[in-house]
C-alpha positions as CSV (number, residue, x, y, z in Angstrom):
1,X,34.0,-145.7,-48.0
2,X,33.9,-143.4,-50.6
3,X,34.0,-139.5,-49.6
4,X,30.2,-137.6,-51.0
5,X,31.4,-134.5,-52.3
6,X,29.0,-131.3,-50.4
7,X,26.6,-129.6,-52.2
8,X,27.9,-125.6,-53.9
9,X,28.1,-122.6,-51.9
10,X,25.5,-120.1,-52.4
11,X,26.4,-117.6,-54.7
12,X,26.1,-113.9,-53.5
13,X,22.5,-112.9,-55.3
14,X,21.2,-116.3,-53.1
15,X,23.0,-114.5,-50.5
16,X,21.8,-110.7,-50.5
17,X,18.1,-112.2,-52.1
18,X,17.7,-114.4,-48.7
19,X,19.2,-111.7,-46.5
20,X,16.2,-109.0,-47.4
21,X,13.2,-110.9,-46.8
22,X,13.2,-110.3,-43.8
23,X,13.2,-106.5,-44.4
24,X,9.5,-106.2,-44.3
25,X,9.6,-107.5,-41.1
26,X,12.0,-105.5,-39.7
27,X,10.8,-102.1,-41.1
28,X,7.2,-102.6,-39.8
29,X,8.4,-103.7,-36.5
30,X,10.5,-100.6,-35.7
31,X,7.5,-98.4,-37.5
32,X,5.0,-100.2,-35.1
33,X,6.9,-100.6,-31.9
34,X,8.4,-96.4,-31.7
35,X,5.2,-94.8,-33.0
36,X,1.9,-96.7,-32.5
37,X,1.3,-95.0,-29.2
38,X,2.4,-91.5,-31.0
39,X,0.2,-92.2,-33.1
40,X,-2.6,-92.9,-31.1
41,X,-1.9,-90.7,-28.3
42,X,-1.3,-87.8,-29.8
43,X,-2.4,-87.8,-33.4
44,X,-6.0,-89.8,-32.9
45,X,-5.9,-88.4,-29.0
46,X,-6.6,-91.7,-27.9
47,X,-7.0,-92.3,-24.4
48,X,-3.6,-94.0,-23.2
49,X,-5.6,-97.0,-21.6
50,X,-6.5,-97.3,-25.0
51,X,-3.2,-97.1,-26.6
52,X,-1.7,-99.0,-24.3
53,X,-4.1,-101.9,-25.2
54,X,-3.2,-102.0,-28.9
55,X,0.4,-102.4,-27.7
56,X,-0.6,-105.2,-25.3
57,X,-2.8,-107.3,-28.3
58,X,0.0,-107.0,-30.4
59,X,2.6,-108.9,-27.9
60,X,0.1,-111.5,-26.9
61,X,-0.9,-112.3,-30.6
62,X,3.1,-112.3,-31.5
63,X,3.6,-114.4,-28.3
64,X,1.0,-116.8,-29.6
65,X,1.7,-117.2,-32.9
66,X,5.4,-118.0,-33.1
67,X,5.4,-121.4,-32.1
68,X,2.3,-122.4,-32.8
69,X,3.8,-121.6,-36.6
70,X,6.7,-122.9,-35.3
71,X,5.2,-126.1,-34.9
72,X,3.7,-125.8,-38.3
73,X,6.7,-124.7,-40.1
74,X,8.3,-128.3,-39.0
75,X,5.7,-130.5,-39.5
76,X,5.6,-133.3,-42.0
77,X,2.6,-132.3,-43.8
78,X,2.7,-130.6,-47.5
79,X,0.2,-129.6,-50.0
80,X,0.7,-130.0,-53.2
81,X,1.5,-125.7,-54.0
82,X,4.1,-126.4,-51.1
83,X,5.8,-129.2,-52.4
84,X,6.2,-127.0,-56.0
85,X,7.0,-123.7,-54.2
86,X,8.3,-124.6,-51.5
87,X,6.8,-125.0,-47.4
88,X,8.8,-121.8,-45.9
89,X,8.5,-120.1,-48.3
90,X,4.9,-120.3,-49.2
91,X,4.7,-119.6,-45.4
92,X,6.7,-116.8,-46.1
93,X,4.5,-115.3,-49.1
94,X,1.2,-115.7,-46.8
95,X,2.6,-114.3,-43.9
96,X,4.1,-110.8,-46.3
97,X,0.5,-110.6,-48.0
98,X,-1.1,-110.4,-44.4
99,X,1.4,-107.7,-43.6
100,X,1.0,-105.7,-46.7
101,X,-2.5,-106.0,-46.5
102,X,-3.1,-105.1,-42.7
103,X,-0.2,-102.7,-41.5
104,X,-0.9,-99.6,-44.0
105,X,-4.3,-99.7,-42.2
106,X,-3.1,-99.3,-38.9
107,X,-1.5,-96.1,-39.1
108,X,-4.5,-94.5,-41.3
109,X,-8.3,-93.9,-40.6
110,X,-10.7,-94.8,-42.7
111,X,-13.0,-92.7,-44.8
112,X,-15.8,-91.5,-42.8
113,X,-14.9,-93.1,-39.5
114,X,-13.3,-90.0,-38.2
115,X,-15.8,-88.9,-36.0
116,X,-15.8,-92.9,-34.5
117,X,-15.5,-93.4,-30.8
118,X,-12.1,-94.4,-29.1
119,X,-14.0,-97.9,-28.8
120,X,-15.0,-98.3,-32.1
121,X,-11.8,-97.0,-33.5
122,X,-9.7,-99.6,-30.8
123,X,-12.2,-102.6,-32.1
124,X,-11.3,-101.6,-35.4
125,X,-7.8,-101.7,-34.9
126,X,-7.8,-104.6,-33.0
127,X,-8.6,-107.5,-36.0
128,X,-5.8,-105.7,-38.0
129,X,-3.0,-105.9,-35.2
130,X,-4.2,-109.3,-34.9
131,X,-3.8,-109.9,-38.6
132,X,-0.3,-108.1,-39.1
133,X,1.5,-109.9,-35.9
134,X,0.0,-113.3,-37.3
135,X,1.6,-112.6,-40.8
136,X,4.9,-110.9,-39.0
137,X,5.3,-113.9,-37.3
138,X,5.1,-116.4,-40.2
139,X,7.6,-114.4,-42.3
140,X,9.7,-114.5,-38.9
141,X,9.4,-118.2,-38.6
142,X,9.7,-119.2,-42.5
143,X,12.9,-117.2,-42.9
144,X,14.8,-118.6,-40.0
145,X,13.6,-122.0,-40.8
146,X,14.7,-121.5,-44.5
147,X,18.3,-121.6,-43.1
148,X,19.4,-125.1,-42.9
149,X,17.0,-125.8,-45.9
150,X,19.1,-123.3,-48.2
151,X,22.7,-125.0,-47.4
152,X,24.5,-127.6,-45.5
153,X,27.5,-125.8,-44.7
154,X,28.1,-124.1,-41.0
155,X,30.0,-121.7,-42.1
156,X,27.1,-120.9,-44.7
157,X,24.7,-120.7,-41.8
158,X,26.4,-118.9,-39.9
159,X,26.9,-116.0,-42.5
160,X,23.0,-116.2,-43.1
161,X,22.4,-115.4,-39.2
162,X,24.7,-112.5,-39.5
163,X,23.9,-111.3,-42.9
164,X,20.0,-111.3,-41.6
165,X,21.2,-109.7,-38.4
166,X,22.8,-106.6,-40.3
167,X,19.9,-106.1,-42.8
168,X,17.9,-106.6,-39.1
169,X,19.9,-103.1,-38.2
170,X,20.1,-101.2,-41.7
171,X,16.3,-101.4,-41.8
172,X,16.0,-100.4,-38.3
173,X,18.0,-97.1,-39.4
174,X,16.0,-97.1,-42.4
175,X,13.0,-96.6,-40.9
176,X,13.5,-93.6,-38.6
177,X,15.4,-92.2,-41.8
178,X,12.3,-91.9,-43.2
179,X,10.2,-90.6,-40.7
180,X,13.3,-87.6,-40.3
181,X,12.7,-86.9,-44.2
182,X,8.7,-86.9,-44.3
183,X,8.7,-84.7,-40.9
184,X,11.6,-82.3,-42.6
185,X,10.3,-81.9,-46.1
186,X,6.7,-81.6,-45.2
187,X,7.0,-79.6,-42.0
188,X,6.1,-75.8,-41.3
189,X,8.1,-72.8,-42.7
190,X,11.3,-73.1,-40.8
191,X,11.9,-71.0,-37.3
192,X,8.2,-72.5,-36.2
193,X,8.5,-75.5,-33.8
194,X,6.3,-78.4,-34.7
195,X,4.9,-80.8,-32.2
196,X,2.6,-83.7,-33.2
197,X,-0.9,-83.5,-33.1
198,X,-4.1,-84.3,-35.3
199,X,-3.2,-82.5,-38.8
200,X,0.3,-85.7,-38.7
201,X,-2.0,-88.2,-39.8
202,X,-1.7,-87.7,-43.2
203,X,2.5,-87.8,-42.2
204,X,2.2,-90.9,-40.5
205,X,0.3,-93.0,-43.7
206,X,2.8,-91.6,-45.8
207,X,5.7,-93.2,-43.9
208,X,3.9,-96.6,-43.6
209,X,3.4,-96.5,-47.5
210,X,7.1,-96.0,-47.9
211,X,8.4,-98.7,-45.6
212,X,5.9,-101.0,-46.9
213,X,6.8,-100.3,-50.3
214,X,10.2,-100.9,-50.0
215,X,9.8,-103.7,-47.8
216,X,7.4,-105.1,-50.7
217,X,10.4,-104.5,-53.1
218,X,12.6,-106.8,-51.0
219,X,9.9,-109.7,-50.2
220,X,10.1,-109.9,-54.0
221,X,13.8,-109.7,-54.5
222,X,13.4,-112.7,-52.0
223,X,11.3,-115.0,-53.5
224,X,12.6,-114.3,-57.2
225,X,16.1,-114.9,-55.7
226,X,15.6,-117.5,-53.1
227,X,15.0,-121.3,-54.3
228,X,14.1,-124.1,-51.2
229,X,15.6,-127.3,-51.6
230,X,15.5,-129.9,-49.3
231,X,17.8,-130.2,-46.1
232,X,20.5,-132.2,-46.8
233,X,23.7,-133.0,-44.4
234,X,27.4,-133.3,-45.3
235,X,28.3,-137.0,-44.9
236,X,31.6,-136.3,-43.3
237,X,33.1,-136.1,-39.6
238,X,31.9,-132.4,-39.3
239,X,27.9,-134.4,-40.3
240,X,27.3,-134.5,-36.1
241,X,28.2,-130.7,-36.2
242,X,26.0,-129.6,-38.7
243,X,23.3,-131.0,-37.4
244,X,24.1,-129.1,-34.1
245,X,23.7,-126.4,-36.5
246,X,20.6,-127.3,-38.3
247,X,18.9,-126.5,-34.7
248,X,20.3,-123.8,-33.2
249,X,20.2,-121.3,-36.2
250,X,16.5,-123.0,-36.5
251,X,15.2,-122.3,-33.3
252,X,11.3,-122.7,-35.7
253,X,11.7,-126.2,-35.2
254,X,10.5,-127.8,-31.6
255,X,12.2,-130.6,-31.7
256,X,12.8,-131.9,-28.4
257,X,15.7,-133.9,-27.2
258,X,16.0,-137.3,-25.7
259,X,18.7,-136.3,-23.6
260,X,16.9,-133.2,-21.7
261,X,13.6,-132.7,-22.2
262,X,10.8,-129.3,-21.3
263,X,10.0,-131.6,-18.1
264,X,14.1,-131.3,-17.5
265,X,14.6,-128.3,-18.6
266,X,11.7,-127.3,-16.0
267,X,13.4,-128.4,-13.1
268,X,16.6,-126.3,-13.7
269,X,17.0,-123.2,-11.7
270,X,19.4,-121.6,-13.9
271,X,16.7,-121.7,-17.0
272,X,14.4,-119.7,-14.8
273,X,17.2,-117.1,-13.9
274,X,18.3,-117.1,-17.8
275,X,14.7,-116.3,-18.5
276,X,14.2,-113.6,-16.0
277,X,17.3,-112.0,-17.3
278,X,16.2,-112.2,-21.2
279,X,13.1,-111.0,-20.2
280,X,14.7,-107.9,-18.1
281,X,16.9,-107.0,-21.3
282,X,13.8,-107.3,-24.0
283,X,11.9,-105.2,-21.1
284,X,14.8,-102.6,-21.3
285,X,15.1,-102.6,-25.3
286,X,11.5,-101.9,-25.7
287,X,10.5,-99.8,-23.0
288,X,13.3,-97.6,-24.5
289,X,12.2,-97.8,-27.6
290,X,8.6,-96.9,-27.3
291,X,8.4,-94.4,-24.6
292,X,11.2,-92.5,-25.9
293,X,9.8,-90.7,-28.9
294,X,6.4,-89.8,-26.1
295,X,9.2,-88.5,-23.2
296,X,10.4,-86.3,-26.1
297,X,7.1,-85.0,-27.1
298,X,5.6,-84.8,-23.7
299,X,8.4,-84.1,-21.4
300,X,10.8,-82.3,-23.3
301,X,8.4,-80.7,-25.7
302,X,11.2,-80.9,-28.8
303,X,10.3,-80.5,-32.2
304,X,8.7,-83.4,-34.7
305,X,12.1,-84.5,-36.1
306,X,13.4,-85.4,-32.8
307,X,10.9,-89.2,-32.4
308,X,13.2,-90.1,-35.5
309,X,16.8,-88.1,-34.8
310,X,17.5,-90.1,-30.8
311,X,15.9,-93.7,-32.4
312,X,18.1,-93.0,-35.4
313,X,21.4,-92.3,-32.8
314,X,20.4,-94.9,-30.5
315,X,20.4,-97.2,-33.7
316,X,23.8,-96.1,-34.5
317,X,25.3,-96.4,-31.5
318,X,24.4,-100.0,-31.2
319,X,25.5,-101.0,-34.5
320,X,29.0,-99.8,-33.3
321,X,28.7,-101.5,-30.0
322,X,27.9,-104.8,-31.3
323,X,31.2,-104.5,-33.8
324,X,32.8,-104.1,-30.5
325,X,31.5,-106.8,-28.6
326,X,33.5,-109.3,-30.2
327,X,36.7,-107.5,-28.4
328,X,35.1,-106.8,-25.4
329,X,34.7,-110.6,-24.5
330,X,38.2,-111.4,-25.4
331,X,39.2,-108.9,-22.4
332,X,36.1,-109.6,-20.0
333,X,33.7,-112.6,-19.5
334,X,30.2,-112.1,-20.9
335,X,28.9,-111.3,-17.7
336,X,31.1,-108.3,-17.1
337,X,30.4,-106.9,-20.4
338,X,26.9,-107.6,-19.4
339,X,26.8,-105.6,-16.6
340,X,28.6,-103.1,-18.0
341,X,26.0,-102.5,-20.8
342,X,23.6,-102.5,-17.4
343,X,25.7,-99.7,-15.9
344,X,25.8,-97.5,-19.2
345,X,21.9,-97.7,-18.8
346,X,21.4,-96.8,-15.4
347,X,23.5,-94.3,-16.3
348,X,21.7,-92.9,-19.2
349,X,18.4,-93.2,-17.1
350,X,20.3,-90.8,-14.3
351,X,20.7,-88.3,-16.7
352,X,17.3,-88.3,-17.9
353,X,16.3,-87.9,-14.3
354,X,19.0,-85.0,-13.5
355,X,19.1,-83.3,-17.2
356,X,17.1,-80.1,-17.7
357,X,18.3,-77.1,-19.4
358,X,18.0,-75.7,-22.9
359,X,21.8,-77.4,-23.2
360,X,20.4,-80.8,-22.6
361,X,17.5,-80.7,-24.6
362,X,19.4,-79.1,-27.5
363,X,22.4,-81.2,-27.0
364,X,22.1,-83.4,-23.9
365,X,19.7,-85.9,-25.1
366,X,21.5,-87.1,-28.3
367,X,24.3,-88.2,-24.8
368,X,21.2,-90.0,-23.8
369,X,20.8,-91.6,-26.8
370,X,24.0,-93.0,-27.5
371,X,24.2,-94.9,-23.8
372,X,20.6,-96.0,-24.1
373,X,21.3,-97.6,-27.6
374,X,25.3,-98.8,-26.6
375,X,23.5,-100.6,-23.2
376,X,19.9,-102.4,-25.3
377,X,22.6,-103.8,-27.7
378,X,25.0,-104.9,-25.4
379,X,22.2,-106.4,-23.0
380,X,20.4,-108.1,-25.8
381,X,23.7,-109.7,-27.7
382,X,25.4,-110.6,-24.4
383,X,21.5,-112.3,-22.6
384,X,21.2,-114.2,-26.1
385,X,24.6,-115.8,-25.3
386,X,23.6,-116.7,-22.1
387,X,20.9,-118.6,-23.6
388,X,23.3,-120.3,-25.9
389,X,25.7,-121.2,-23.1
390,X,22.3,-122.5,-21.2
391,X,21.2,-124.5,-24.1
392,X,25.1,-126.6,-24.0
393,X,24.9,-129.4,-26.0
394,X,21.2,-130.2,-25.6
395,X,20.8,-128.5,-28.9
396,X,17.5,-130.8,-29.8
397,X,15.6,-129.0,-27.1
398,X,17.0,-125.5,-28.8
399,X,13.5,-124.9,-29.8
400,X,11.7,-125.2,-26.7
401,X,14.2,-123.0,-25.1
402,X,14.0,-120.1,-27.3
403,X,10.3,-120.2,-27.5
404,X,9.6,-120.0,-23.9
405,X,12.1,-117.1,-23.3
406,X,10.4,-115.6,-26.4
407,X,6.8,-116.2,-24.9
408,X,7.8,-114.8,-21.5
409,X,9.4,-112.0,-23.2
410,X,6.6,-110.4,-25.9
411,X,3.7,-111.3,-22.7
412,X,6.1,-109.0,-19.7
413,X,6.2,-106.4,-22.5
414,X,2.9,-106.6,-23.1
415,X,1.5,-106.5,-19.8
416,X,4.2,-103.6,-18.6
417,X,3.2,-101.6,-21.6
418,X,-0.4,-102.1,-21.0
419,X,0.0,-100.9,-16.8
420,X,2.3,-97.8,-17.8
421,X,-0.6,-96.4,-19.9
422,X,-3.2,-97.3,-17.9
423,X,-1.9,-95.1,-15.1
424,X,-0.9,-92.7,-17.3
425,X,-5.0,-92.4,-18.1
426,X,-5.4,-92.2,-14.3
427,X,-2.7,-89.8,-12.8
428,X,-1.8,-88.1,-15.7
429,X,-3.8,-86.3,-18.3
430,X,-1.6,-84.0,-19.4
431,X,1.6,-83.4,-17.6
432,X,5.6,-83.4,-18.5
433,X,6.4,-85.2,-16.0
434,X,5.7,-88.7,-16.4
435,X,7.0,-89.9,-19.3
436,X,10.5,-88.5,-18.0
437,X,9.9,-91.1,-14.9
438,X,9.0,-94.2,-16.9
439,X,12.1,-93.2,-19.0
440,X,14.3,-92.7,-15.8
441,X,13.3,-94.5,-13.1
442,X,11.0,-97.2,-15.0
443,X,13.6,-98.2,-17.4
444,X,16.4,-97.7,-14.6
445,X,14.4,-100.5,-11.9
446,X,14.7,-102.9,-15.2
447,X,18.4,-102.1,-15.6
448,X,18.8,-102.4,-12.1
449,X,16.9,-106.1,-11.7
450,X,19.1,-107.1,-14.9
451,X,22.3,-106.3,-13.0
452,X,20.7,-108.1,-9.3
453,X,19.8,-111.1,-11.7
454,X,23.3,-111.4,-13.0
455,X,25.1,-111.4,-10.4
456,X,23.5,-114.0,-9.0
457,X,24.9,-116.1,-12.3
458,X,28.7,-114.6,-11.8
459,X,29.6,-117.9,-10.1
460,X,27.9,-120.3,-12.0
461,X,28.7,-121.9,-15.4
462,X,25.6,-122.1,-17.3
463,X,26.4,-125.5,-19.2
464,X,25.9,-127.5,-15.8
465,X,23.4,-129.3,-15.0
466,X,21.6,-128.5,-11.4
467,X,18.5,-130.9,-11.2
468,X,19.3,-134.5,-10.0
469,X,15.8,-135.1,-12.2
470,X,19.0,-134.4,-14.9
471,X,21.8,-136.8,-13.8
472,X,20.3,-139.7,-15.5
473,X,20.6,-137.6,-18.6
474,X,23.5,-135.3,-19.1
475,X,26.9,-135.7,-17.1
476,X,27.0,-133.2,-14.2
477,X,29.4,-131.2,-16.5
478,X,28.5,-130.3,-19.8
479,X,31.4,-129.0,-21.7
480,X,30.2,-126.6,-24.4
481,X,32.8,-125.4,-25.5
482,X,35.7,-127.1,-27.2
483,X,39.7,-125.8,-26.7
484,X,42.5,-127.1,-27.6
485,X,44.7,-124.8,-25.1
486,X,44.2,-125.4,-21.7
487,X,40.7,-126.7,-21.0
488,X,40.7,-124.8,-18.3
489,X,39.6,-121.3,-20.7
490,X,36.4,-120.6,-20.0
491,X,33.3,-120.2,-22.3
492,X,33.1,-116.6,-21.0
493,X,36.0,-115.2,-22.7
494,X,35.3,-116.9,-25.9
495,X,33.1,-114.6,-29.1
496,X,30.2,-115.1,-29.6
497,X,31.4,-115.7,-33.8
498,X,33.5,-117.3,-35.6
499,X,36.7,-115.7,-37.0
């Protein structure tokens, strides 16, 4: 049988040109998610209830429309500009011209509806969130997808996930890079401390113009750069590997295994406690992320610069934590280093609760910063492994997996965001207190009911099997991980990449 020689590697402008479009993304997500409530709280003065609502449309719209393009994304059917262009990527274009073409608009007011009602302003706004999470979420689910279409090789796959995960982080840092420079070159004489209000709009539309610019920029790099071919598999004894591959850095596609399928999957108790625990971690990422720029503002009463200087450290400080993950896991299991990112949470949330002073607000809060950012990262890498390890060998129902922790994810954000706003209208028109006790004890209960959740898992292995609905399926042991030294080593200890 004669041996198919593999298609060439991608050469490094393929590489860099796939790895930035997703930079739109990214930069609008961090923009949206950290100031639309600043921006409609205290530069509109919209009522929180209000506020919070945006926040809430957003998630459920995102929730929505991921798998549903998902599902599009992997069906068979192609028009004829799809079969020329390419199907993920003309997904891809769409989904970047709704961005561009909504998100600007949400953080500006239009001509001569200044004087507009909260209501009217909030069913103005509505249609465009709508719009922006729709086209967000088909450049999310066209780029993934674009992976096993792009190359055959693991290794090559592999290197897009991280090379999209690092962009994922620069553009992160990017963004509240910009908002430090707008609110520094275009602030007050110096000596006079600036708080947000009304006269930041003009600010605010500024920085959405840059990150949209720039994000623009790298959409095109992207599609000039980027040329969709076909998947095609390596015929060779690594062929049953790569297609392990082709779903699991394509969680786009929902194809659903023979093996174990969502009725299976269903009847498992550990993919409801994997769930709960994702769910606690995105609750603890975000929460941070959005309420921390309003308990500066509110409850500490710093100066402009600061919504963008902690975001910018807790950024920082979780690039550097996941470079030492890898480590981390050859010492401890996941789990410990899990709840060890848990405990460096709690732990910043303490010193939110107990930290007053001029010292801490001068110098204490960047401390803050630096846990809260080490513990989101370390929560969010480690739960995402868990859902790896969960997932085993059943990598045909990938999909389904990482759609419903996805869904339950972006709707408990949604919802929690929606409540803390909501009483934030009712108890709390204009105090410094409360925004210091959804950053303490609010994020703190989350990290807390992350640490409860996994220790309950501390005993279990995640590839078995616990439904006898599943013994007709899958052997009661599912081994998911492959070692040569003593079977016995455990998936815990093992990183989470390749060397």
């Amino acid at each position: 049988m004669g041996k198919v020689e593999p298609s060439p590697r991608l050469s490094w402008t393929q590489r860099i040109c796939y790895g930035v479009g997703h930079s739109l993304n990214d930069l609008c997500a961090s923009m949206f998610l950290s100031y639309i409530i600043v921006y409609l709280q205290l530069v509109l003065a919209f009522d929180s209830s209000y506020a919070g609502f945006v926040l809430l449309i957003g998630q459920v719209t995102n929730a929505i429309a991921i798998p549903l393009l998902g599902y599009e994304s992997s069906s068979n059917r192609e028009t004829a500009i799809c079969k020329k262009y390419g199907k993920r990527k003309f997904l891809h274009l769409i989904g970047t011209i709704l961005v561009v073409m909504s998100f600007p608009f949400i953080f500006s007011v239009l001509p001569g509806c200044e004087r507009a009602s909260q209501f009217a302003l909030t069913f103005m706004l509505t249609p465009l969130v709508i719009i922006y999470q729709v086209g967000w979420a088909a450049v999310q689910v066209s780029h993934l997808s674009l992976i096993p279409a792009l190359t055959p090789h693991r290794m090559e796959r592999d290197f897009l996930n991280v090379l999209r995960y690092a962009v994922d982080i620069m553009s992160d840092i990017g963004t509240y890079v910009v908002v430090w420079c707008v609110f520094d070159l275009t602030r007050k004489p110096m000596g006079t401390h600036n708080t947000i209000a009304g006269g930041y709009a003009n600010k605010f539309m500024m920085i959405t113009l840059i990150i949209v610019g720039v994000g623009s920029l790298f959409s095109i790099f992207f599609h000039l750069g980027v040329t969709e071919v076909e998947s095609t598999r390596l015929s060779s004894p690594e062929s049953s590997l790569e297609k392990d591959c082709v779903t699991l850095t394509n969680p786009a596609f929902p194809i659903f295994s023979n093996n174990l399928s969502w009725r299976g999957w269903m009847k498992e108790p550990h993919f409801y406690q994997v769930g709960l625990l994702y769910m606690c971690t995105r609750l603890f990422q975000n929460m941070s992320l959005v309420f921390m720029p309003l308990y500066l503002q509110e409850s500490l009463r710093e100066n402009d610069d600061f919504i963008a200087k902690i975001p910018l450290v807790m950024n920082v400080s979780g690039f550097f934590m996941s470079c030492c993950l890898p480590k981390l896991f050859k010492v401890f299991s996941k789990k410990v280093t899990f709840l060890g990112g848990a405990s460096m949470g709690i732990a910043a949330c303490i010193w939110i609760t107990i930290g007053s002073g001029p010292i801490y607000v001068t110098q204490g809060v960047y401390g803050v910063g630096v846990l809260m950012g080490a513990a989101s990262t370390s929560l969010v890498i480690c739960s995402l492994s868990f859902i790896h390890d969960l997932i085993g060998t059943s990598v045909e129902s990938a999909a389904f997996v990482y759609g419903v922790m996805s869904f339950w994810d972006k709707i408990a954000n949604g919802i929690v965001g929606m409540i803390i706003q909501y009483l934030h209208a009712v108890f709390c028109e204009d105090c410094d207190w409360y925004y210091k006790h959804v950053m303490s004890f609010g994020v703190g209960a989350v990290g807390i009911l992350a640490s409860i959740v996994i220790t309950t898992l501390l005993p279990t292995n995640l590839g078995e099997r616990q439904s006898a609905y599943n013994d007709n399926v899958l052997t009661k042991k599912e081994i998911i991980n492959y070692s040569t030294s003593a079977e016995s080593q455990s998936n815990e200890k093992l990183p989470l990449l390749p060397k």
